[in-house]
C-alpha positions in Angstrom: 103.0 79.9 116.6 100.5 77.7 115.6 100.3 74.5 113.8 97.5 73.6 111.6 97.0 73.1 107.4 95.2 75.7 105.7 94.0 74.8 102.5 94.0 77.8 100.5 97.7 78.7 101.3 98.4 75.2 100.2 96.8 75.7 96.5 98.3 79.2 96.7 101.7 76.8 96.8 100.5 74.3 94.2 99.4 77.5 91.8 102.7 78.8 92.5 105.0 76.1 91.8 103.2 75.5 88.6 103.6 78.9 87.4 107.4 78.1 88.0 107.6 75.6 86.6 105.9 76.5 83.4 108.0 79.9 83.4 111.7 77.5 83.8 110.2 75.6 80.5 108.6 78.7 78.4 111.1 81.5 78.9 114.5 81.1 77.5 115.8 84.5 78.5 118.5 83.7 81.3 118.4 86.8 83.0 114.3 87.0 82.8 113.9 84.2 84.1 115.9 84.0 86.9 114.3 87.5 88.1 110.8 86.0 87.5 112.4 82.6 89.7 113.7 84.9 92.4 109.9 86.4 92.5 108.2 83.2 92.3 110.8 81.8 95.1 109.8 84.2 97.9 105.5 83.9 97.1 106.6 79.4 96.9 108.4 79.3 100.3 105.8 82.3 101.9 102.7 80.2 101.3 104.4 76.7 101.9 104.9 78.2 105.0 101.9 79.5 105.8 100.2 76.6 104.7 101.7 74.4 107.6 102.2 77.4 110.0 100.5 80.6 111.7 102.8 83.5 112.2 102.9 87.4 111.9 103.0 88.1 108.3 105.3 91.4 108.7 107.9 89.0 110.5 108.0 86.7 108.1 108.3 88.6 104.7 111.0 90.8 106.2 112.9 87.5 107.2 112.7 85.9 104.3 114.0 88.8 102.5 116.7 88.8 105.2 116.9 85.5 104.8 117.3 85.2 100.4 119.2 88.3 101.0 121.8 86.2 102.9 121.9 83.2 100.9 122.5 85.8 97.8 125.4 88.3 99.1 127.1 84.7 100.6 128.0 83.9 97.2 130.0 87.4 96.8 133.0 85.7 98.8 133.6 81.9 97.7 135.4 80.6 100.5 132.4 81.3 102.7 130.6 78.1 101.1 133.7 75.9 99.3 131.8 74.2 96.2 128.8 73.4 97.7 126.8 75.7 95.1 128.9 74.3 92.3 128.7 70.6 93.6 124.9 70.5 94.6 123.4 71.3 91.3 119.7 71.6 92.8 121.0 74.1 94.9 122.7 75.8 92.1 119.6 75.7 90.0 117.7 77.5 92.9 119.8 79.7 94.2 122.2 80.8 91.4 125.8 80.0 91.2 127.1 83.5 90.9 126.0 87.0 92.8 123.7 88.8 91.2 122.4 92.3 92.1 119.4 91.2 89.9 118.4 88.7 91.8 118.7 90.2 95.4 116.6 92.9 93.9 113.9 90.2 92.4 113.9 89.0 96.1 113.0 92.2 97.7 110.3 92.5 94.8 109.0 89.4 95.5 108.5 90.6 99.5 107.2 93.7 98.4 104.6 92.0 96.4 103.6 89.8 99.5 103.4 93.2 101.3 100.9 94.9 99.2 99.0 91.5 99.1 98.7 91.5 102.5 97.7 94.9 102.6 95.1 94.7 100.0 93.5 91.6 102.0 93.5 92.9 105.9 89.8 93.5 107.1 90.8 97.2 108.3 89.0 100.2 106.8 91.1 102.4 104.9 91.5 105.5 106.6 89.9 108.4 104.5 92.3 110.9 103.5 90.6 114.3 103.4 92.7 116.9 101.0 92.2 120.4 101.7 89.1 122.0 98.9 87.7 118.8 98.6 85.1 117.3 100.2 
């Protein structure tokens, strides 16, 4: 693990959080927009992240889906966490008050998305696939 700024995951941050932001005030939809929050969440706290630290990439988009995952099927029992989502309303407005199947799906979506982004920027050469009759 190492610790140094790196400026482009930093803007990737700033982009992101203004695309939330802009999103919270421009959709009224409740539903859509907490789907397009539960995207945006994953891509914020990945490059915030990444902007301060360097770490595998695999480990960390797999644990923060474990990791929204968690904070998302904890609200299925409420004596897990008495009131503190319906006290703390930043943390309600982040995380959601209720489960949602939605949302734990919009998390996963959101790693996915880091996955194929990741995927689509690695220096590796695709391997050629070579189907049989065509050269």
């Amino acid at each position: 693990m190492k610790i140094r700024f790196q400026l482009h995951y930093a803007m990737y941050f700033v982009v992101t959080f203004a695309a939330l932001l802009l999103l919270n005030f421009w959709i009224d939809n409740a539903l859509l927009l907490r789907n397009f929050n539960g995207v945006l969440l994953v891509v914020l706290v990945y490059c915030f992240l990444f902007s301060w630290i360097k770490l595998h990439q695999m480990t960390v988009i797999i644990g923060l889906g474990l990791f929204f995952s968690f904070i998302e099927l904890i609200k299925i029992d409420q004596k897990i966490i008495p009131n503190i989502l319906q006290e703390n309303q930043t943390l309600k407005m982040v995380f959601g008050g209720n489960f949602d199947m939605n949302a734990l799906v919009a998390y996963w979506v959101g790693c996915a998305i880091l996955y194929l982004l990741q995927q689509s920027n690695s220096s590796k050469k695709p391997r050629k696939i070579n189907f049989p009759g065509f050269s």
